[in-house]
C-alpha positions, 0 to 999 in steps of 0.5 A, spaced: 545 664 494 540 668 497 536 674 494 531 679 497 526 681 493 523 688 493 517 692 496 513 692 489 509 686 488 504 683 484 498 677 485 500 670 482 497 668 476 489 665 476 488 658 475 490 655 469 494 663 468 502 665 467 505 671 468 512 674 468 516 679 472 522 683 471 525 687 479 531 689 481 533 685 487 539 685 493 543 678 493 547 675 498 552 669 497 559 667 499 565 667 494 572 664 493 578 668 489 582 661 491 579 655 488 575 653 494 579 653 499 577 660 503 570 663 502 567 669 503 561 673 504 558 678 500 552 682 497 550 685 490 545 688 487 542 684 482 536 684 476 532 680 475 525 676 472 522 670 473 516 667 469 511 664 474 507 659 471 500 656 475 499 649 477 495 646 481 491 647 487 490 643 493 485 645 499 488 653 501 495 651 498 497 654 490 502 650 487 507 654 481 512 653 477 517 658 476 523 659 471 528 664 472 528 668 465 534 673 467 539 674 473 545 679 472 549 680 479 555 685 478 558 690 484 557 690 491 563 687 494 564 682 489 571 683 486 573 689 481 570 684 474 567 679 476 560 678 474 553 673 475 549 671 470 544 666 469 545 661 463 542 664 456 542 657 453 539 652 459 533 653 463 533 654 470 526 652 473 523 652 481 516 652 484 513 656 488 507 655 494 502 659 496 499 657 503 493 661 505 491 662 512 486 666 517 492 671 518 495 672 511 500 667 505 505 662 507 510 662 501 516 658 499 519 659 493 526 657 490 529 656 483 535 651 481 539 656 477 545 655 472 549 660 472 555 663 470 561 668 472 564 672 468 572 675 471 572 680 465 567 685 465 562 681 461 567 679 455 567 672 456 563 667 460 563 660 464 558 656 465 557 652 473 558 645 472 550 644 476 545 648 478 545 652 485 539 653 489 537 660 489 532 661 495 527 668 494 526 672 501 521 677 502 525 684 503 526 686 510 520 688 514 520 693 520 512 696 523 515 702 525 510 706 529 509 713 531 505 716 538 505 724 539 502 727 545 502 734 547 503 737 554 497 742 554 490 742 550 490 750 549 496 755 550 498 762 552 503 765 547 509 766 550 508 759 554 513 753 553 509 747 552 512 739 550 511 735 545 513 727 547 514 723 541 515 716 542 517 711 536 517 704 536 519 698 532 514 692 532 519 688 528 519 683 525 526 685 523 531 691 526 530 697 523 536 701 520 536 709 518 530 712 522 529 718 521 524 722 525 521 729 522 516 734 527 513 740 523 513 745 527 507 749 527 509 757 523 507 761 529 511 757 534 518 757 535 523 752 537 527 752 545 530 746 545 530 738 544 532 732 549 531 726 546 534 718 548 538 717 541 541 720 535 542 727 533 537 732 531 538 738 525 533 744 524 531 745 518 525 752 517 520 749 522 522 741 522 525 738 527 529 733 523 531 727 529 537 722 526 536 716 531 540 710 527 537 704 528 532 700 532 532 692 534 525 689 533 522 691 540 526 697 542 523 704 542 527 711 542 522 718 546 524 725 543 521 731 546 520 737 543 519 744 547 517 750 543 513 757 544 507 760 541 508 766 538 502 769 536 494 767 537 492 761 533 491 754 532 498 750 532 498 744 528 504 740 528 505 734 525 511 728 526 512 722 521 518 716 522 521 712 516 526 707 516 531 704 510 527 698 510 520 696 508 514 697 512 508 694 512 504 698 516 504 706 514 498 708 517 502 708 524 507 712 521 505 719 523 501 723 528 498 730 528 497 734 534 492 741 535 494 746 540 491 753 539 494 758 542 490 764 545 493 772 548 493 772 556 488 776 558 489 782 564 486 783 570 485 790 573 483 790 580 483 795 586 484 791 594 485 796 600 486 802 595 492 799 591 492 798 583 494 791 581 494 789 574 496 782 573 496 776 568 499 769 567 506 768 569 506 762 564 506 768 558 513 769 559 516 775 555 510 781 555 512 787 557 506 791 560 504 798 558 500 804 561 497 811 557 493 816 560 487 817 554 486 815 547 482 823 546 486 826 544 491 821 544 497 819 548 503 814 547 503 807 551 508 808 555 512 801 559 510 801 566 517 801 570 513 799 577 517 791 577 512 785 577 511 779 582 508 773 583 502 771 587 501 764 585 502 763 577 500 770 576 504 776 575 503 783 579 504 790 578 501 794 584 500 802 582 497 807 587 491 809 582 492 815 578 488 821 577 483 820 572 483 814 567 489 809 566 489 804 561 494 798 560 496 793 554 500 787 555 506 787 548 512 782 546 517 784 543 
């Protein structure tokens, strides 16, 4: 049987020292309904706890002795009824080693476990003839890591920029479940998603990425297109879970800031024509024209069609009599 240990954890004991530790675990094992001759494998979940006892110490190597107070094994796969305990009336004793090197802890630990089954419920119990070794596992690990850039350092309203998102698992083990959520910024609006894998869903201003799973190694990029609406500085932020543990949170997110500003009109006479012009980046602005502000007249949408001349739009008048001035609005 092999158990998986949680993510919690605590330090061993001081020389000479004793503690105990109560968790809940996964558990993995083979069964037979059939009095040995098929077997197969299933997992469950498990209570445990386990008394850890300091030994000796030999250079940078700890030894302990360990004794497993508690193991409750019921659901899972296991047939409906069956239940695994560890023995109430005998002792069930391990070791456990600790080794330190320049690069982290080497441990093995293992217990030699008297158990018993229960077909019932839990109404009645029988013992194993011997004990069966019981390994402890650390739980599965994966080192996801996020990396977030922006196409532009600054942006007009109204001009699409891309955030490239790449999320990478650096193992050690596969990682399953990986969830990627980018918030966006509340002036910006979303336009579209393309990503290697996986679905996304849209929720408010986050971008929610469902990209299953990664094998150690692997990666998946998303690129997420969006549009300011007003002026200001968009923060947007993305972060990556997985289902199983990570060692390394702070690689999990990344933020990004773009502010975004007005686009600015030009107004110009060449070779007696009116041109007003402003960025074609700035999509969706319409311009606008009046005469005077005293006594005060209405802005008017200019009906003269725009053109571009280079990554500016145009519109050319002949100049009117008087003062004209423009504003460029978004609906």
């Amino acid at each position: 049987m092999m158990i998986h240990s949680p993510s919690q954890s605590l330090p061993p004991p001081a020389p000479g020292g004793s503690q105990s530790q109560a968790f809940k675990a996964q558990t993995e094992f083979q069964f037979s309904t059939d009095g040995g001759q098929t077997f197969s494998p299933g997992s469950a979940p498990a209570n445990v706890s386990v008394r850890v006892q300091s030994s000796t110490d030999n250079g940078n190597t700890r030894y302990f002795d360990t004794e497993m107070l508690q193991l409750n094994v019921s659901g899972g796969t296991l047939p409906s009824g069956m239940m695994i305990r560890e023995s109430p009336t005998r002792a069930s004793l391990g070791c456990l080693s600790e080794r330190t090197t320049a690069a982290d802890y080497r441990i093995s630990s293992f217990f030699d476990v008297f158990t018993e089954i229960s077909l019932d419920g839990g109404q009645t119990w029988t013992p194993s003839i011997g004990p069966g070794e019981i390994l402890l596992f650390p739980p599965l690990s994966a080192d996801l890591r996020l990396t977030k850039t922006v196409n532009l350092g600054t942006a007009l309203v109204g001009q699409m920029i891309s955030y490239n998102i790449t999320v990478s698992n650096l193992g050690p083990e596969a990682a399953s479940g990986v969830v990627m959520t980018d918030l966006l910024p509340k002036n910006f609006t979303f336009n579209s998603l393309g990503a290697s894998q996986g679905s996304f869903s849209l929720a408010s201003n986050a971008v929610i990425c469902y990209l299953t799973n990664l094998a150690a190694g692997a990666g998946a990029t998303i690129v997420i297109n969006a549009t300011p609406d007003s002026p200001g500085l968009g923060t947007n932020s993305a972060g990556v879970v997985a289902n199983e543990l990570d060692p390394s949170l702070s690689n999990n997110s990344a933020t990004v800031v773009t502010p975004a500003e007005l686009p600015l009109l030009s107004v110009n006479l060449i070779q007696g024509n009116l041109l007003v012009s402003w960025p074609a980046a700035a999509g969706g602005f319409r311009l606008l024209q009046r005469t005077n502000f005293l006594p005060r007249t209405l802005w008017e949408a200019v009906t003269n069609q725009s053109f571009a001349n280079g990554d500016r739009l145009v519109v050319k008048f002949t100049p009117p009599p008087g003062m004209s001035f423009f504003e460029l609005t978004r609906p």
